[in-house]
Structures are given as structure tokens and as C-alpha cells.
N, C-alpha and C positions, 0 to 999 in steps of 0.2 A: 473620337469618331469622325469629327469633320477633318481634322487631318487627314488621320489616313484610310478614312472610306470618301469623306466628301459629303458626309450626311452630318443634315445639322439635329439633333434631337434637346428638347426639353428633357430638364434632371426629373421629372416626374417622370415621363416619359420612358429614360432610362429605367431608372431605376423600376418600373414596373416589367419592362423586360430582364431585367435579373432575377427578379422573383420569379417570374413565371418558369424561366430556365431552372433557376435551382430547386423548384418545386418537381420538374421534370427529373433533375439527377438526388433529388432527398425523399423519393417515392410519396409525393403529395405533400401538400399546406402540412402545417405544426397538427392542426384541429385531424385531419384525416389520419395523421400517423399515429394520434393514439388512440383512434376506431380501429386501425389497425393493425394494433399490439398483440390485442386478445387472442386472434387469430395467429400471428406469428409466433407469438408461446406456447400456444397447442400444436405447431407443427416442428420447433424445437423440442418438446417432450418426445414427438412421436421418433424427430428422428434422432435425436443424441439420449438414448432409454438409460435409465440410469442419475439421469439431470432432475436437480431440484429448483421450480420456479413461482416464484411466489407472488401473487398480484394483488396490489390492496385496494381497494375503491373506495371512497365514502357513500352515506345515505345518500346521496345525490346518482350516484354510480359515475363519477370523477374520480379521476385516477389520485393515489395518496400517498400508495408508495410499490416498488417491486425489486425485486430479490432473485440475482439469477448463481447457479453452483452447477457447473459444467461437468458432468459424469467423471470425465478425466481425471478435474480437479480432486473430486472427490476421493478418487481412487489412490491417486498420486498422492495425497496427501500423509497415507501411514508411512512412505516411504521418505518426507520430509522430517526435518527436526523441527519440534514441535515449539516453535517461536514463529506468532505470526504478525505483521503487521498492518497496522490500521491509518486509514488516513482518508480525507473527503475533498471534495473541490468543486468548484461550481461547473456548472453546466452554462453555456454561452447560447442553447437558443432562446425562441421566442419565449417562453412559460419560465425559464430558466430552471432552478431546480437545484440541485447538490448530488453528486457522483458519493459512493463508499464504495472503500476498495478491500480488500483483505486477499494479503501476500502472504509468502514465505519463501525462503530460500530452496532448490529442490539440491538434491546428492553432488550437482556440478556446479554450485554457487551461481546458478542460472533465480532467475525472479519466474517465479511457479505462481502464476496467478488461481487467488481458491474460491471467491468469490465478490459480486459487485451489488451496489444496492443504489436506489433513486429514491430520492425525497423530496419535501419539500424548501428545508433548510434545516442547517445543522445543529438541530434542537437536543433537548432531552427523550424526547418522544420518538426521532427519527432515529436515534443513535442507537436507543436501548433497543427499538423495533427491528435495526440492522444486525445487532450484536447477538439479538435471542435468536433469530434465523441463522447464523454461522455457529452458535451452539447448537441447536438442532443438527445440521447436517453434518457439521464438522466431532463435535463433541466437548465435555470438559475432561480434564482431568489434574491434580495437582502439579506437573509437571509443564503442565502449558504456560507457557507466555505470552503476553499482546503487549506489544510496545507500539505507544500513541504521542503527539504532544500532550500538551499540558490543557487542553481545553475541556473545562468544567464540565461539558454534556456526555463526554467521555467518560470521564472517572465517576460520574451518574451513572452510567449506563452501562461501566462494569459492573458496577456495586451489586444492580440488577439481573443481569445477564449472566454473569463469569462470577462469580461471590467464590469460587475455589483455586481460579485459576491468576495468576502472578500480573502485575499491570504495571512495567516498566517505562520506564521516559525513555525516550529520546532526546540524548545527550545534545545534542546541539541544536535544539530548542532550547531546552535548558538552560546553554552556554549562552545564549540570544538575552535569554530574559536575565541575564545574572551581569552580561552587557549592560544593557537598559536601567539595571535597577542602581547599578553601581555608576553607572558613566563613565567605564574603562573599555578603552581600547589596547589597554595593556599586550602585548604580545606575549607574554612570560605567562598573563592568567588564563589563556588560553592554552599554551601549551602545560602549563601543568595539571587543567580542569580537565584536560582530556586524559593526558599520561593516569592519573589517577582513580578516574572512569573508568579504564581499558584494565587496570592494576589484575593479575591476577592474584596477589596473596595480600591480606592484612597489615603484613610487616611493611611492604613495597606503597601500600594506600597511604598508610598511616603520615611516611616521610613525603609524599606529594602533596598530601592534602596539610601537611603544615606549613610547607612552604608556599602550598597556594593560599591560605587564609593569613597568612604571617604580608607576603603582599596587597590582599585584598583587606581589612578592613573590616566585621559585618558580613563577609563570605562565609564565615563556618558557623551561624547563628542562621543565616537563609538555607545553604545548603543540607545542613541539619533537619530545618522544619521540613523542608521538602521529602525526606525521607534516603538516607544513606544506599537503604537496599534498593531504591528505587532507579538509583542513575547508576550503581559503580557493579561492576563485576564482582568485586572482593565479596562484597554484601550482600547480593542478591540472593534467596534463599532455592533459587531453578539456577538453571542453567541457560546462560543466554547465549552461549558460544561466541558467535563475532555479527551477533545483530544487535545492535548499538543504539542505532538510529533507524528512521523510519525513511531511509534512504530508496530501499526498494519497492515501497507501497508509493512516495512519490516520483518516483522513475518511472511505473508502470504507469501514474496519472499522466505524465508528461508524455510520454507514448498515444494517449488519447487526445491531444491538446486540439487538434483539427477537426475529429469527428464531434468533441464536447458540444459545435455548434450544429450539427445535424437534430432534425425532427428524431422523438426519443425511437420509433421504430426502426432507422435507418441507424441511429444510433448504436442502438444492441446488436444491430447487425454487424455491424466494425468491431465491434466487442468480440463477437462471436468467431467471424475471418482472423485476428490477430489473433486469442487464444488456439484456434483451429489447425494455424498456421506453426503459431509454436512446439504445439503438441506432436504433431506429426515430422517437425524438420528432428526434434530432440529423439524419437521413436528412431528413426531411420540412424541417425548415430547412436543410440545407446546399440542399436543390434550389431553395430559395426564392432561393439568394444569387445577385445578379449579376455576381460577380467570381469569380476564381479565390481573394481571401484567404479567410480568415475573418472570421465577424462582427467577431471581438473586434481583428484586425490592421486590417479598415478605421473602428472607431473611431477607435485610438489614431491612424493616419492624419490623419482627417479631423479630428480634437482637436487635434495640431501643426500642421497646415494653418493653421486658423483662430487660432491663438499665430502662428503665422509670418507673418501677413499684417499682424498689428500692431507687429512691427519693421522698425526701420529696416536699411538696407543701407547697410555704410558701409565704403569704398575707401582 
């Protein structure tokens, strides 16, 4: 400031004129904004009809936790394949708190966000309370998938919540901790922990997964207890298609990374602009398309088409 205005200020000083400023562009203090939630979720039910939101208070009337499902999502969702993923991250304002996300992939391998949740921290309590809310709106069925890390409060709070539907790892978590427990940075156990992950047939797992324990040591004694059908394709008793990882549930948090420290009302509000934003740019191209696929299915189409016209056929 003294530079280059010529003013000299005290870091109190300052710094109380930055709050006051970002209290101006975060619509009020941390304490105001969630006076003014209540209010903001009753004027998003009114105008997106169709949205499920869920507000929890304690005996105090303190906020505990909330649950929002975007009409869209909701709708979008039977048109998704039925693999969704889960994942949490903290929140950077003042109260702090923990973000849950639940994705899926939509028809153009685009990230289709289905719903968001606020806690306290990412307990057994907060998980199972996010998880029976995305059962509620979204539903179960044997065919569903939720792939998560590996953390305890989760595989709680499927047990609770989802007891029919399939609770897959995320491969490279996995590959992280099998890292860790080993103390290799081997390059070779990495490419064959994934090659055999990804295996579509039994025969094909079988030859990776020997050669990746025949290197590793104690690999196929962890791997084992962890549960085979849990991390590999070959074994899974659903269908995971090519969602692996919980690669898209943390992409969409990383999409949030700047708003995470806004007051929680200005917050869901950024939630709501980005989802808004999505929903409507995707609307205007799928009307544009002439086919019932997807953009991205009649690529790959038209890419093997033209491979396939440069072989031969042979009898």
C-alpha cells in the first residue's frame, strides 16, 4: 500500500479492511450466512420444483448438517449408468466443516453431478446421514455401484445405507496403500496392479496378478483380504464399466476449490451457478445432436469405422 498508493497502514488495520470487503462480495460475516440459508433453500425449492433439500439443526437450532439434489440431477440420473462416486473434502471457511459429493458419469463421459452434502466431519454419523439421503432420492438397486476410498466411515455407512448395492475401491487408493505398506516404488507393481485391475476376463487377471505378487512379496495375502471383487473388473459381481477410480467425484471437488472458503450460503450458491451452468451448456448440445448417441459414442464409432475400412477380411 505504501508503495504504490503512498499510504501507510497497520496489518490490523489492513486486515480488518479485507474482511469487511469480503463480507461485502460473501453476502455477510460466516454467522449471517447461515441465518441466511434457511431462507435460500426455500427459494431454491420454489424455483428449481422438483429439487430435494435437506436441512438438519440440532436441539440448539445449529446448523448439523444439509443435503442438496438438483431437480436436473435427479432426473438425469436414469439416463446415467448406474456407477456413482463418492468422495468428501473439507471446507476452508471460518466454521470449516466437510464437503460430500456424489457423481457419475452422464452418456458423454462428461462428470454429471447428482448430489452434495455439509457436515461436520467425516465421521460414521455424517457419512451414513449423507449416504441414506442419496438412497432416498436417488434409490437402490442390485446393480448399483458406489466406488469410495478405503476409509472406515464409508464402508460403515454403506453397510447402513446401501446393504444391496456393490461398494467398489478406488484402484489407486488402493495402489497408494499397497505403496505404503510394501515400501515399493517399483514401476513394474504398478503397472501390473493396474493392467489387472482393469483385466476384463479371469484368464487375462489370473497371468497379472502372478506376476504382480511373484514381484511383490506378501502382495497377494493383502490384496486377497482386501477383497478381489472389490478392486478388479474380472471379479466384480456389477458392472463397473471404466469407472475405476473416484477420479470424477474428486475433479468435481477440485472444481470447487476457491468457493470451499466462502460463508456456507454464498457457497451453495457457487454450487448451484456451476451445476446451472453445466446443465444448460450440455441441453443446448445434446439438441444440436442428430442421433440418439452421444457426442463422444459417435466419435469413437466413427474412429473404428474408418480403422475398419483399412482391413482386410479374411475367411
Amino acid at each position: 500500500m505504501k508503495q504504490r498508493y503512498g499510504i501507510e497502514l497497520s496489518y490490523s488495520v489492513a486486515w480488518r479492511g479485507r474482511e469487511c470487503a469480503y463480507e461485502n462480495l460473501r453476502l455477510g460475516t460466516p454467522e449471517q450466512s447461515y441465518n441466511l440459508l434457511p431462507g435460500y433453500l426455500h427459494m431454491l425449492m420454489q424455483t428449481n420444483p422438483g429439487s430435494v433439500v435437506n436441512l438438519e439443526v440440532t436441539d440448539g437450532n445449529k446448523f448439523q448438517y444439509l443435503f442438496i439434489a438438483f431437480a436436473a440431477s435427479i432426473q438425469g440420473f436414469s439416463y446415467c449408468r448406474p456407477v456413482i462416486s463418492i468422495d468428501a473434502t473439507h471446507l476452508k471457511g471460518k466454521y470449516r466443516g466437510v464437503l460430500f459429493t456424489a457423481v457419475c458419469h452422464d452418456a458423454n463421459q462428461q462428470i454429471f453431478p447428482l448430489a452434495i452434502g455439509v457436515g461436520d466431519s467425516e465421521n460414521d454419523a455424517a457419512w451414513t446421514w449423507f449416504l441414506k439421503r442419496v438412497k432416498d432420492v436417488f434409490g437402490e438397486n442390485p446393480a448399483l455401484v458406489i466406488v469410495s476410498d478405503r476409509h472406515r466411515s464409508i464402508r460403515s455407512a454403506m453397510e447402513e445405507a446401501f446393504p444391496r448395492a456393490f461398494h467398489g475401491i478406488c484402484i489407486y487408493h488402493l495402489l497408494n496403500n499397497l505403496k505404503t505398506k510394501f515400501k515399493s516404488k517399483n514401476k513394474e507393481l504398478e503397472q501390473h496392479y493396474i493392467a489387472a485391475a482393469k483385466a476384463y476376463n479371469l484368464q487375462e487377471f489370473h497371468v497379472l496378478f502372478y506376476t504382480l505378487c511373484s514381484a511383490v512379496p506378501g502382495a497377494k495375502e493383502y490384496l486377497e483380504s482386501v477383497g478381489l471383487d472389490r478392486w478388479t473388473r474380472s471379479h466384480a459381481p456389477c458392472r463397473r464399466y471404466n469407472i475405476m477410480t473416484t477420479n470424477i467425484s474428486e475433479s468435481f471437488n477440485a472444481m470447487l476449490l476457491k468457493v470451499r472458503e466462502l460463508p456456507i450460503t454464498a457457497f451453495v450458491n457457487e454450487v448451484r451457478l456451476l451445476c446451472q451452468r453445466w446443465f444448460q451448456q450440455r441441453r443446448t448440445k445434446a439438441n444440436g445432436c442428430s442421433s440418439r448417441m452421444s457426442t463422444d459414442v459417435e466419435n469413437k464409432l466413427e474412429e473404428r469405422r474408418d480403422r475398419a475400412q483399412t482391413m482386410d477380411v479374411r475367411f
